[in-house]
C-alpha positions as CSV (number, residue, x, y, z in Angstrom):
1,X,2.5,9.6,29.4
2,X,6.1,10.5,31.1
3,X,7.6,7.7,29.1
4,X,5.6,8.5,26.0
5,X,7.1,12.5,26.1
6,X,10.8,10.6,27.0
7,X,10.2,9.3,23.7
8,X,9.7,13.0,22.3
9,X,12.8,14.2,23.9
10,X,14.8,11.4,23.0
11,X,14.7,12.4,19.8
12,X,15.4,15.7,20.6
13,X,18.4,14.9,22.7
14,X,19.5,12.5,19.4
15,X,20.0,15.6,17.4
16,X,22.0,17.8,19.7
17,X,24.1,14.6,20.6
18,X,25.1,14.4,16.6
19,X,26.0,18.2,16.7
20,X,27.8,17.0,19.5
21,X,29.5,14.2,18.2
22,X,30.7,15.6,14.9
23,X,33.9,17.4,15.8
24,X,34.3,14.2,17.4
25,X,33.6,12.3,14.0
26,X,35.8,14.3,11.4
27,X,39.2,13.0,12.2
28,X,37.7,9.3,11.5
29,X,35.5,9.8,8.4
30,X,38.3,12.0,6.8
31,X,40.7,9.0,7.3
32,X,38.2,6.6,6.4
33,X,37.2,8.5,3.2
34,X,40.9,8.5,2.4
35,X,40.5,4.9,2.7
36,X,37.9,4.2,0.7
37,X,37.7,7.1,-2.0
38,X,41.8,6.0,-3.2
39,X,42.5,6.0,-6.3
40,X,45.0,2.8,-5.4
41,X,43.0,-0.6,-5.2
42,X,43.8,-2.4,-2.1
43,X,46.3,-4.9,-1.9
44,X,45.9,-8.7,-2.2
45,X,48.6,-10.9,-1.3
46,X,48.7,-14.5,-2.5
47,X,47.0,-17.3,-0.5
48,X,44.7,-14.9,0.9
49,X,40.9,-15.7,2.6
50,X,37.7,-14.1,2.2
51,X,36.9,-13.2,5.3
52,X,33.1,-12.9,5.8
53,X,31.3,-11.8,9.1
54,X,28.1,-10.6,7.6
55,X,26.7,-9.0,10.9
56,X,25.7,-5.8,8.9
57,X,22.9,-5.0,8.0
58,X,22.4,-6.1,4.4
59,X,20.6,-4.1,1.7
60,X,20.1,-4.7,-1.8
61,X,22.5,-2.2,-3.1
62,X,25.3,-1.4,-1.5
63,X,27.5,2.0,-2.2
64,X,31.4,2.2,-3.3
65,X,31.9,5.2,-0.8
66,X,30.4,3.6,2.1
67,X,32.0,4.6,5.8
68,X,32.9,2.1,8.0
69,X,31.3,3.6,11.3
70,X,31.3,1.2,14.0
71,X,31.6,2.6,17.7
72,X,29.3,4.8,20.2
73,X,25.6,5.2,19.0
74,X,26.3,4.1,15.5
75,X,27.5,0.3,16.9
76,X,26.1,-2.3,13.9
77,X,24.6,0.3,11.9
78,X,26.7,-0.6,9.0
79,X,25.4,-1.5,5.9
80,X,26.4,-4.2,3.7
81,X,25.4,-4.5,0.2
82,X,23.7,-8.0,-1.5
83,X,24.9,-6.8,-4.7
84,X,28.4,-5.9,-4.0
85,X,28.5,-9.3,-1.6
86,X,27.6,-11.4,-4.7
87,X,29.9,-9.5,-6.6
88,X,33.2,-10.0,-4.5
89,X,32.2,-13.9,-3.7
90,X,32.0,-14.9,-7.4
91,X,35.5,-12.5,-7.7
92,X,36.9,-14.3,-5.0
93,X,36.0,-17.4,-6.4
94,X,38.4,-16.3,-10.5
95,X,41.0,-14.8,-7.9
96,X,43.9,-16.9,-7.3
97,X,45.3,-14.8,-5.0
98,X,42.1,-16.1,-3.1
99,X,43.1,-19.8,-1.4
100,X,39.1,-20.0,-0.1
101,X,36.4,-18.3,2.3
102,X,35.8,-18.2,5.9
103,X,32.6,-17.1,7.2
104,X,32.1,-16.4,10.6
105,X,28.6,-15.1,11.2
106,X,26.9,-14.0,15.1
107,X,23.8,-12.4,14.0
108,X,22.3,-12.1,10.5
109,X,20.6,-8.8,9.7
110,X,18.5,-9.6,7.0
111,X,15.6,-11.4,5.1
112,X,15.8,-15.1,5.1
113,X,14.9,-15.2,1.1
114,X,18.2,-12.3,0.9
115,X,19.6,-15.3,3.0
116,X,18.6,-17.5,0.6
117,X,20.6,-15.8,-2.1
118,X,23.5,-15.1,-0.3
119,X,23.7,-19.2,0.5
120,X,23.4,-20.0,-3.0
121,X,26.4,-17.8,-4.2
122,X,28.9,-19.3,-1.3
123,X,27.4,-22.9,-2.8
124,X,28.2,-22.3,-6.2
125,X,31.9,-20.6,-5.0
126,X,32.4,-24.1,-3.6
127,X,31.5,-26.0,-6.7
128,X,33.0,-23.5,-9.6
129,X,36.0,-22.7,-7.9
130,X,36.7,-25.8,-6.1
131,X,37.8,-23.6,-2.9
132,X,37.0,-24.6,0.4
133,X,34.4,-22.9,3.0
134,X,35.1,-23.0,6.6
135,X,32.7,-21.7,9.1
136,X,32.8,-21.0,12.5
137,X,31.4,-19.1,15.4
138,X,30.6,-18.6,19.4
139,X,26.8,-19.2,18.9
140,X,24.8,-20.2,15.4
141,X,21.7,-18.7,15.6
142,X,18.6,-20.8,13.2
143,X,19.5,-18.0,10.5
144,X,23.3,-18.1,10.6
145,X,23.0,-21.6,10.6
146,X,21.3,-21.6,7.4
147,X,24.4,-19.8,5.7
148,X,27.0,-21.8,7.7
149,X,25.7,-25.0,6.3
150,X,26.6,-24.3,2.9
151,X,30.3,-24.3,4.1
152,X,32.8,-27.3,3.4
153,X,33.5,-27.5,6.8
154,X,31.3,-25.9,9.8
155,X,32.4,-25.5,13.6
156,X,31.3,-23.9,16.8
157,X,33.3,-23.3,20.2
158,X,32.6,-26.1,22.7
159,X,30.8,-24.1,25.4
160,X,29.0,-23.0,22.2
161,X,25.3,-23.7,21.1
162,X,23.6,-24.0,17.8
163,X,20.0,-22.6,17.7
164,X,17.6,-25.2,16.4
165,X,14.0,-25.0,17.9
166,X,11.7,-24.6,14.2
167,X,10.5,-21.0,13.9
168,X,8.0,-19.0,15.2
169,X,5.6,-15.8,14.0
170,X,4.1,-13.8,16.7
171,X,2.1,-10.7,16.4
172,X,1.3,-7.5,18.5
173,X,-2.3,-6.6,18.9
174,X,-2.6,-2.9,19.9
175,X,-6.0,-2.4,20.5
176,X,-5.7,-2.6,24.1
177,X,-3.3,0.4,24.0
178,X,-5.5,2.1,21.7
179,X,-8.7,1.4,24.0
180,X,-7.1,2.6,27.0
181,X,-5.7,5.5,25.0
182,X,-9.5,6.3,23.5
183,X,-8.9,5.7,20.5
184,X,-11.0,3.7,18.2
185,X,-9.2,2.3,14.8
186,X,-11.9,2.4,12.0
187,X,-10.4,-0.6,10.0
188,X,-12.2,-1.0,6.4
189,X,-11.0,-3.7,3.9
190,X,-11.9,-4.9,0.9
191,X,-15.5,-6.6,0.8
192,X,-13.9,-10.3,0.8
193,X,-10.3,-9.7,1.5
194,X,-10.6,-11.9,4.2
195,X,-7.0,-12.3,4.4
196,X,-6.1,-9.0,4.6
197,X,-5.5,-8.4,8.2
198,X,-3.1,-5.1,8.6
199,X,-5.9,-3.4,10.3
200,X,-6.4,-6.4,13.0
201,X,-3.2,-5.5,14.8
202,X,-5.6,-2.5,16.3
203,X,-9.0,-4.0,16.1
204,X,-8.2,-7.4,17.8
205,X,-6.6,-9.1,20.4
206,X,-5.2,-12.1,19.2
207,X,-4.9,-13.6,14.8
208,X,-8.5,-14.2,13.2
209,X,-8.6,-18.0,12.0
210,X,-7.8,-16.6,8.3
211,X,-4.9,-15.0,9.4
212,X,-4.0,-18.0,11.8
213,X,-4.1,-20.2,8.4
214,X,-2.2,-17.9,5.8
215,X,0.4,-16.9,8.5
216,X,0.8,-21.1,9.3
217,X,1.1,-22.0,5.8
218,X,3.8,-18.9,5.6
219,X,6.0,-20.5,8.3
220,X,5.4,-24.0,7.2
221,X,6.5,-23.4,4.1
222,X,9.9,-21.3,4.6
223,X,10.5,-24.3,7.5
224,X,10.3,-26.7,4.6
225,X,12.4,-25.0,2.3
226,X,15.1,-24.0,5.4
227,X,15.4,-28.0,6.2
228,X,15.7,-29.2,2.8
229,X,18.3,-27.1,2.2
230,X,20.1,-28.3,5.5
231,X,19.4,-31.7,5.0
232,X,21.2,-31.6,1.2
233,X,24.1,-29.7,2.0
234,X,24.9,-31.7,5.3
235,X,23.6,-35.2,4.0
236,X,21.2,-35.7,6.5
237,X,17.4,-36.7,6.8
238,X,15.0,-34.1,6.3
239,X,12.6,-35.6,8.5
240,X,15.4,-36.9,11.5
241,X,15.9,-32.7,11.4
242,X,12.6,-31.9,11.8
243,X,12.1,-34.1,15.0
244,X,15.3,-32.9,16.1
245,X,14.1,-29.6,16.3
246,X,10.8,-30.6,17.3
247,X,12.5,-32.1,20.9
248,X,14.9,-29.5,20.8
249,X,18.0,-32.3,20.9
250,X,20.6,-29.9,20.8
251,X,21.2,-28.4,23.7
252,X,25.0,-28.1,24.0
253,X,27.7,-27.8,21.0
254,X,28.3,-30.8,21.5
255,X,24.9,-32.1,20.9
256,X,25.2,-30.7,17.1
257,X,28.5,-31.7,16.9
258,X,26.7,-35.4,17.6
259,X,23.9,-35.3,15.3
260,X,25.9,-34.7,12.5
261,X,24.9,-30.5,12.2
262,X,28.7,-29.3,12.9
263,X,31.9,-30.9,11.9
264,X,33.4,-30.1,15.4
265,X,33.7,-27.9,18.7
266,X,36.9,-25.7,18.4
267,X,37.8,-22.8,19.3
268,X,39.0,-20.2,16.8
269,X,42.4,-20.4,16.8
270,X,41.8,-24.0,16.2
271,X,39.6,-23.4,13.2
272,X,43.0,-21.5,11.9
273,X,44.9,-23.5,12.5
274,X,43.2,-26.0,10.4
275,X,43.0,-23.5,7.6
276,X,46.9,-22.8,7.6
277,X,47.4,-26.2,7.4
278,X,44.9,-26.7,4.2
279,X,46.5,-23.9,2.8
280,X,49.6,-24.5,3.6
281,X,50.9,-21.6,5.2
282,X,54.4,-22.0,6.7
283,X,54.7,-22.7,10.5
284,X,54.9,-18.9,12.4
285,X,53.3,-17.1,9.8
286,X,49.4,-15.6,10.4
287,X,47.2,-16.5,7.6
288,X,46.1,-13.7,5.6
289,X,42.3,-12.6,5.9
290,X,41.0,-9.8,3.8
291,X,37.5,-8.0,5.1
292,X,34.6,-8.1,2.2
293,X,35.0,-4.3,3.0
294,X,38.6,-4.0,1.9
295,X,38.1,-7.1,-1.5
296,X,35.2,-5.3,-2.8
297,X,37.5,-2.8,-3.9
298,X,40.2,-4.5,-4.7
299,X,40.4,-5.8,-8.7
300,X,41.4,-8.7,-10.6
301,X,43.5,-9.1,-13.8
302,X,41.1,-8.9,-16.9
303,X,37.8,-8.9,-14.3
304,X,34.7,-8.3,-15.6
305,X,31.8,-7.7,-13.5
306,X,29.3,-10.6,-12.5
307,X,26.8,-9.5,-14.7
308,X,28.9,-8.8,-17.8
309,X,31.4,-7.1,-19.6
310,X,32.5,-3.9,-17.3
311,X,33.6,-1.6,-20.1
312,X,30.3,-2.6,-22.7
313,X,28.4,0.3,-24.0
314,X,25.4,-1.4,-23.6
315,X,23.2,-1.8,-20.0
316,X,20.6,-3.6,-18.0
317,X,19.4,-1.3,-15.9
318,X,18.5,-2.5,-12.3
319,X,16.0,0.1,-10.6
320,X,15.7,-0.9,-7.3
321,X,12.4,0.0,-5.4
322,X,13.1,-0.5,-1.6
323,X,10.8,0.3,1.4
324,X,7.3,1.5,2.1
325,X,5.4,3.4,-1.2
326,X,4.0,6.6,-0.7
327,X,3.3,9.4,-2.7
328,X,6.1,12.1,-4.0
329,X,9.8,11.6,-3.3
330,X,11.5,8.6,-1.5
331,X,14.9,7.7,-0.9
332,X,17.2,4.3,-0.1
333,X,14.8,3.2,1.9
334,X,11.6,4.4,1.4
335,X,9.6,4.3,-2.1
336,X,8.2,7.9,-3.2
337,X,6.0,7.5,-6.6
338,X,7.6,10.4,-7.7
339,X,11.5,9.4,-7.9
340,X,10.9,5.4,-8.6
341,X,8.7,6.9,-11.6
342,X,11.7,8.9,-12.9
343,X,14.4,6.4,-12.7
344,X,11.9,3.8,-14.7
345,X,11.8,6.9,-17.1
346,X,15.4,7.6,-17.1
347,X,16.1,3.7,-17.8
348,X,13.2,3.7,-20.7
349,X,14.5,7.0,-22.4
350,X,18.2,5.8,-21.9
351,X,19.0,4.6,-25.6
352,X,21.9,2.4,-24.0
353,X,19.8,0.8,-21.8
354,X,18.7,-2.2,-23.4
355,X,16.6,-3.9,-20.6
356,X,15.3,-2.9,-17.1
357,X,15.7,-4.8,-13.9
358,X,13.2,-3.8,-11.0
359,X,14.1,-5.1,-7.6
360,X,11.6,-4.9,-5.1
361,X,11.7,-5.4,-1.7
362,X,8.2,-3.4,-0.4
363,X,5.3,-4.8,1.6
364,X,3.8,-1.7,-0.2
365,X,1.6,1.6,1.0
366,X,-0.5,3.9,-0.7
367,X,-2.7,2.3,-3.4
368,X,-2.6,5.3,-5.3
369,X,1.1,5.9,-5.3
370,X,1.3,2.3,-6.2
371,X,-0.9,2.8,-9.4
372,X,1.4,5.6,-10.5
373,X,4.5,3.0,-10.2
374,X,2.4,0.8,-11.9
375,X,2.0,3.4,-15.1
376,X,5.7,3.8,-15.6
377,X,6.0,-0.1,-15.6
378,X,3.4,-0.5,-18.5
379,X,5.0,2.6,-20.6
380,X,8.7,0.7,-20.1
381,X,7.7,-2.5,-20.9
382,X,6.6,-1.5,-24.2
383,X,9.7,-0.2,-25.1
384,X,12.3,-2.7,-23.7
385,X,12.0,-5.8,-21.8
386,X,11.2,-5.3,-18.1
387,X,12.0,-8.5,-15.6
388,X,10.9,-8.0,-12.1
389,X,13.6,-9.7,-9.2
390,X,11.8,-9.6,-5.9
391,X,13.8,-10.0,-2.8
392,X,12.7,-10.7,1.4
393,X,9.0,-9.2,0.0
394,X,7.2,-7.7,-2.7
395,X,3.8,-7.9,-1.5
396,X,0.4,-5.9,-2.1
397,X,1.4,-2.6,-3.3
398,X,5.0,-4.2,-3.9
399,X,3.3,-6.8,-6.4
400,X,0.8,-4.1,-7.6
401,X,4.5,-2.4,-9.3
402,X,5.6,-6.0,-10.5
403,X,3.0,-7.6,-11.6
404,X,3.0,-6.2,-15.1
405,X,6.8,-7.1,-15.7
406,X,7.6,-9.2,-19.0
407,X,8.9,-11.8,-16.3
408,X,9.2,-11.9,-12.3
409,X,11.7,-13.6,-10.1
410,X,11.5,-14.8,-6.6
411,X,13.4,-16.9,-4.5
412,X,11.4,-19.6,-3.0
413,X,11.0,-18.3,0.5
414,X,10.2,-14.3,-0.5
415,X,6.9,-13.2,1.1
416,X,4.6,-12.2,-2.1
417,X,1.1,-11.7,-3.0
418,X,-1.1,-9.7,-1.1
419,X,-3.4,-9.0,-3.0
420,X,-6.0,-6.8,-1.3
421,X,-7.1,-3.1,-0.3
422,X,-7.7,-1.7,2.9
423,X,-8.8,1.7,4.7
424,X,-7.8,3.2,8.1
425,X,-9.5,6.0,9.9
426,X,-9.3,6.6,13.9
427,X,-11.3,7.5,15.6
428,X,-10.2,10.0,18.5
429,X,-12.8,11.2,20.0
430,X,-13.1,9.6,23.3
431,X,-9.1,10.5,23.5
432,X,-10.0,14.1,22.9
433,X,-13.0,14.8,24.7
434,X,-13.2,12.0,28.0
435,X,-9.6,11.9,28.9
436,X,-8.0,15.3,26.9
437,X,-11.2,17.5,28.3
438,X,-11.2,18.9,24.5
439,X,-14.0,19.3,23.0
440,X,-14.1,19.6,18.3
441,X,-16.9,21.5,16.4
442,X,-17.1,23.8,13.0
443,X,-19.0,24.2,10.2
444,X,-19.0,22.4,6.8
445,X,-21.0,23.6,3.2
446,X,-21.6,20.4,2.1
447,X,-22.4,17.0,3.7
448,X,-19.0,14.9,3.2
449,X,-17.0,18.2,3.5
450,X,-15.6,16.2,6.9
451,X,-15.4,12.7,5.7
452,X,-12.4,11.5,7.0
453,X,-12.9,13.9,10.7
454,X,-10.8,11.9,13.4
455,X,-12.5,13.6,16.2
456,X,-15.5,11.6,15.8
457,X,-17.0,8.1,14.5
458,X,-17.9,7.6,10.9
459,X,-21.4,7.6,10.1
460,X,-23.1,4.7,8.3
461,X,-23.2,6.2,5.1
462,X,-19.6,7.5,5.2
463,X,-18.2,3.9,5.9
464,X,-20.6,2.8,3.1
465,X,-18.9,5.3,0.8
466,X,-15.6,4.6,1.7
467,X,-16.4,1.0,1.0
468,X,-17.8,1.0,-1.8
469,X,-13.7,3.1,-2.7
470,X,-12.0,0.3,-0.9
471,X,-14.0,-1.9,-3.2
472,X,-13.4,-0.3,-6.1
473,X,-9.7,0.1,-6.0
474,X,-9.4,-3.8,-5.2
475,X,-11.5,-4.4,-8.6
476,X,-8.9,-2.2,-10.2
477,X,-5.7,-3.9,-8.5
478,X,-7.3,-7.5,-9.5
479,X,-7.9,-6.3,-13.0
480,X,-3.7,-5.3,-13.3
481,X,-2.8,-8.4,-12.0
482,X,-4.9,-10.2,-14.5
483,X,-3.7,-8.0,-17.4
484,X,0.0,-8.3,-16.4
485,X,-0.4,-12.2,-15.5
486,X,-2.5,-13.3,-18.3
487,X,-5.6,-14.3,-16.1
488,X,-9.0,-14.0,-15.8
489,X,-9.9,-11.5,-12.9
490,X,-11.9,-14.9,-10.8
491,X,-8.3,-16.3,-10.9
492,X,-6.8,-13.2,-9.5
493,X,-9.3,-12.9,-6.8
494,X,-9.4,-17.1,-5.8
495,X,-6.1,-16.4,-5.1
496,X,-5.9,-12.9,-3.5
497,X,-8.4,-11.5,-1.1
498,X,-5.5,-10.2,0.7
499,X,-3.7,-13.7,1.5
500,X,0.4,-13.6,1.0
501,X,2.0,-16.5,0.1
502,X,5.6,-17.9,-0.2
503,X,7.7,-17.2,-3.6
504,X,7.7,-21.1,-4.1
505,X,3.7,-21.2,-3.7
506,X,3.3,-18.0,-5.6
507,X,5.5,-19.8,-8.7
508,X,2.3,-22.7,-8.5
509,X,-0.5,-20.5,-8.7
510,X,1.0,-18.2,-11.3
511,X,2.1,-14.9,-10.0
512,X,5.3,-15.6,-10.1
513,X,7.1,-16.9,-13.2
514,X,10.9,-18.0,-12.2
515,X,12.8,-18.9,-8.5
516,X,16.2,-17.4,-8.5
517,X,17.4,-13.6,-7.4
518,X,18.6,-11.0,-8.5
519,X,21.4,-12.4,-10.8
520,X,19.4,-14.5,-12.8
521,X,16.8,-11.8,-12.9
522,X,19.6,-9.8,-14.9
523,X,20.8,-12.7,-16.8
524,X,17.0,-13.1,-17.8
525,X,16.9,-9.7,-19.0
526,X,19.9,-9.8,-20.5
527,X,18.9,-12.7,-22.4
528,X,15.6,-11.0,-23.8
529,X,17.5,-7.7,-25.3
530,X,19.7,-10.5,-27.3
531,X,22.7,-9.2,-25.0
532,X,26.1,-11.0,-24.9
533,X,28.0,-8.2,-23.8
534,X,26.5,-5.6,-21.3
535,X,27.0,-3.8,-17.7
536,X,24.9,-2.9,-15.5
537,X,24.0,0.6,-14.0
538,X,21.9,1.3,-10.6
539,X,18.7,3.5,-10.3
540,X,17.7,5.9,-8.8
541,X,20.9,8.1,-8.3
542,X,22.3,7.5,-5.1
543,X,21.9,9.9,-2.4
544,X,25.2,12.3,-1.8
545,X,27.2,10.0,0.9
546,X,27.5,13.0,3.5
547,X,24.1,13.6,3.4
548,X,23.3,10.2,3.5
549,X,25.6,10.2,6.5
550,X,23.7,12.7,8.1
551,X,20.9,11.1,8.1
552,X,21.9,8.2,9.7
553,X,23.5,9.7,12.0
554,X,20.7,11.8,13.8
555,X,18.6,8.4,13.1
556,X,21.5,6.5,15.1
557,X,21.5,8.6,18.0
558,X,18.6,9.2,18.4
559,X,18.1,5.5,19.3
560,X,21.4,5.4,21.3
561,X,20.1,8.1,23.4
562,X,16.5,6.5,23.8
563,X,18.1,2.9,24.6
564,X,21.3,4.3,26.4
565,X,20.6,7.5,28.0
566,X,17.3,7.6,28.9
567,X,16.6,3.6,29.4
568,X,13.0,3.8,27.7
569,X,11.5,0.7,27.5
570,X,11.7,-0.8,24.0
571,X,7.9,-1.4,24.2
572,X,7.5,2.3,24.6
573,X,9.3,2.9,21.8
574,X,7.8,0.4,19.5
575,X,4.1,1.8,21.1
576,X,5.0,5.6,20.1
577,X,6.2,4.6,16.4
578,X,2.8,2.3,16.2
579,X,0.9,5.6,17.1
580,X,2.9,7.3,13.8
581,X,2.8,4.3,11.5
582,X,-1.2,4.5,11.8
583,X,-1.6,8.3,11.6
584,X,1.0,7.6,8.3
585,X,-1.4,5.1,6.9
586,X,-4.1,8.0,5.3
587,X,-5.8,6.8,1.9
588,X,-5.9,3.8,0.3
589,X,-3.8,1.2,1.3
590,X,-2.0,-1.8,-0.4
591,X,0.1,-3.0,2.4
592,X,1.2,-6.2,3.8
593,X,-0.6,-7.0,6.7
594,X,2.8,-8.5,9.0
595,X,6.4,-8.2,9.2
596,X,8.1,-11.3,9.2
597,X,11.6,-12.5,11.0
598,X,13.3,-15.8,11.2
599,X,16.2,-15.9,13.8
């Protein structure tokens, strides 16, 4: 309980420590908005590299008055957009001024189908361009690996290591918290959804055999896809790197450097040196690397934007739906029904707007919320075309909002499907009265006036009534799907029941049309509105920067001070936002039931 109230006050604490902070703050976001908001476009000088460490986090959509904030509480909370990353490497890759690109990766903050799209773009810089890739750091994790093998040339530091073990998904069951806290999780899901196991994270202990299966075919698959990509760009055997993995033969830098993973084990000055020679600059001069912060902003002679012509009247609109869905507003992170509906609106009424793009990236929320999206979608797409790009996931609620789209991209590793409907109501009542000493009573004027009362267990005919709703709604989410994917509702349900499946799987049984990202997504779209000459705009608006910084910073410190003031245990952490993240999940829910992450 101490710990659990540290928790409390750390958050607390995190709020006076930004008031705090602030005065401290001004000096370096006035000079860094002097930076960024200049009318001048940075400077590129000739033979320059594209210096790429990617160990921000990276979003879909990025922002042109972005701080750089990188010190204290707020250490690798930057932000990095996909879009604007895309943007700069194709630049990079017209520029002459731009002699080639060298990534140097530690950790990758990201999705591995975001990944996915981020490897394809260096691939195709190497083969348009004809510019070289070098990459290089102290320790290549399984995920930075996967971007470092698209390089030309790839190289770790001899006490280094490379990562390569196979992946692994492992869940947390909370039911023994919840049973020692008295607290009994009331999990209903749709009649057959046997797949849909958000609710088994309280109710069990360990997977159920149908989520054992869907989660091992996830994994499987995305392993597949990971060493066939390897194996292509580095010319070796795909199955020689799976039993490399499976023995765990690298062990040393040297190992990788042996087995034909890495080109070599230098140091970094090495890897420089190597580049200055390729690029032949003279002997005592540095080479010239620019940050993908300070090229993003920097312009080309006659450029035009990866996605068209930057001064056409004409426009694809790309909406992008990021985060959990719930009901009324939402922000860069977070899905409300209320503003996604608005900016589908906006892009629908907008004359100029001659397509819409919706990226999602949701392993959706509230069912209802969800059906709202859904509206907009079907109003839109009979007025222009609609093409849905899905990124890291887009799955129950997140397909329930694309699966009505003229067309819908994945990339072959995004976590999709989903399809399935579940209920959550705990019970608290041993909590409250055996180990609180509080005791609940009132009176009601009719008999479901207190249906969904935590203080007590359901009755049997309330958890036959909620049910047969759970039921119902799944009907109704099968019966879009079918509408929007031109199938019966038996093929909708043989293939949902609550079961996710990889983009490339989801392409074979028909709820997904294309592989590619977001780019082709917009080319698609482009294509269908008979476009040749078009830009794209962003929706919704994007959220005023300082109070977007505001945000994040009383979000940032109030981690730094749990984690480096107050030394709660991460687990106690994770426990306390478990306890919110349940109490959160009222209503219907369309929600994926895991999170993902391959290191």
């Amino acid at each position: 309980m101490g710990q659990f109230l540290k928790y409390v006050f750390a958050s607390m604490l995190g709020f006076l420590l930004v008031c705090v902070l602030l005065f401290v703050l001004l000096l370096g976001i006035v000079a860094a908005a002097g930076a960024s908001f200049g009318d001048k476009a940075p400077t590129v000088k000739k033979g320059s590299v594209l210096h790429l460490r990617l160990n921000d986090q990276i979003v879909d959509r990025g922002r042109k008055d972005d701080l750089e904030l990188d010190f204290g509480p707020f250490q690798g909370a930057g932000r990095t957009g996909l879009d604007e990353l895309l943007e700069s490497i194709d630049k990079a890759g017209r520029d002459e001024r731009i002699s080639g690109i060298f990534l140097e990766p530690t950790m990758l903050n990201t999705g591995s189908a975001t990944a996915q799209e981020i490897r394809r773009k260096l691939l195709e810089f190497r083969t348009s361009s004809g510019k070289p890739i070098y990459a290089h750091s102290e320790f290549l994790t399984q995920g930075t690996y996967f971007l470092a093998s698209a390089a030309d040339s790839v190289f770790v530091v001899p006490e280094g290591d490379l990562d390569f073990r196979g992946l692994q998904a492992q869940l947390t069951f909370f039911k023994g918290l919840f049973d020692k806290a008295g607290v009994d999780i009331q999990f209903i899901k749709g009649s057959n959804n046997t797949y849909k196991s958000f609710g088994e994270s309280y109710t069990e202990t360990e997977m159920t055999p149908a989520n054992e299966e869907q989660l091992g075919a996830l994994i499987d698959g995305i392993w597949d896809q990971y060493l066939e990509a390897i194996a292509t760009s580095r010319h070796l055997d795909k199955a020689r790197l799976d039993q490399i993995a499976d023995s765990m033969l690298i062990r040393q830098a040297p190992d990788a450097h042996r087995l034909g993973l890495v080109d070599g084990t230098l140091y970094r000055d090495e890897v420089l040196a190597l580049m200055k020679k390729r690029f032949g600059v003279e002997e005592g001069k540095e080479l010239e690397l620019v940050s993908l912060g300070t090229y993003k902003r920097a312009s080309v002679k006659g450029d035009d934007v990866i996605t068209g012509t930057a001064s056409a009247k004409e426009k694809v609109a790309v909406v992008y739906a990021t985060g959990g869905i719930s009901s009324g507003k939402g922000d860069e992170e977070s899905i409300g029904s209320e503003t996604l509906s608005e900016a589908i609106r906006k892009a629908r009424e907008d004359s100029t707007v001659k397509a819409i793009v919706l990226r999602v990236n949701s392993p959706g929320g509230s069912g209802l919320a969800s059906d709202v999206i859904w509206r907009e979608m079907e109003l839109a797409r009979a007025a222009k075309p609609v093409v849905v790009s899905m990124g890291d996931v887009a799955a129950s609620g997140g397909y329930y909002i694309s699966c009505n789209a003229n067309t819908i991209y994945a990339e072959p590793n995004t976590i999709t499907g989903s399809i399935g409907v579940f209920g959550i109501i705990p019970n608290m009542q041993e909590l409250l009265n055996e180990h609180l000493g509080v005791t609940v009573d009132g009176v009601k004027t009719n008999h479901y006036a207190d249906l969904f009362d935590v203080s007590r267990p359901l009755r049997a005919d309330e958890r036959a009534l909620i049910q047969e709703l759970v039921d119902r709604f799944y009907e109704n989410f099968k019966a879009r799907v079918a509408e929007g994917r031109k199938m019966s509702v038996a093929q909708v349900d043989s293939v949902g029941r609550g079961r996710v499946w990889t983009g490339a799987d989801a392409k074979r049984i028909g709820l997904v049309d294309e592989l590619g990202g977001l780019e082709d997504a917009i080319a698609a779209a482009a294509r269908m509105a008979g476009l040749e000459s078009y830009r794209t705009v962003g929706y919704p608006e994007q959220e005023d920067l300082f109070k977007s910084l505001m945000k994040s910073l009383n979000a940032q410190a109030s981690t730094y001070v749990e984690r480096e003031v107050l030394g709660l245990d991460p687990d106690v952490v994770r426990q306390a936002r478990e306890l919110q993240r349940v109490k959160q999940a009222t209503g219907i829910q369309a929600r994926m039931p895991f999170t993902v992450e391959v290191h």
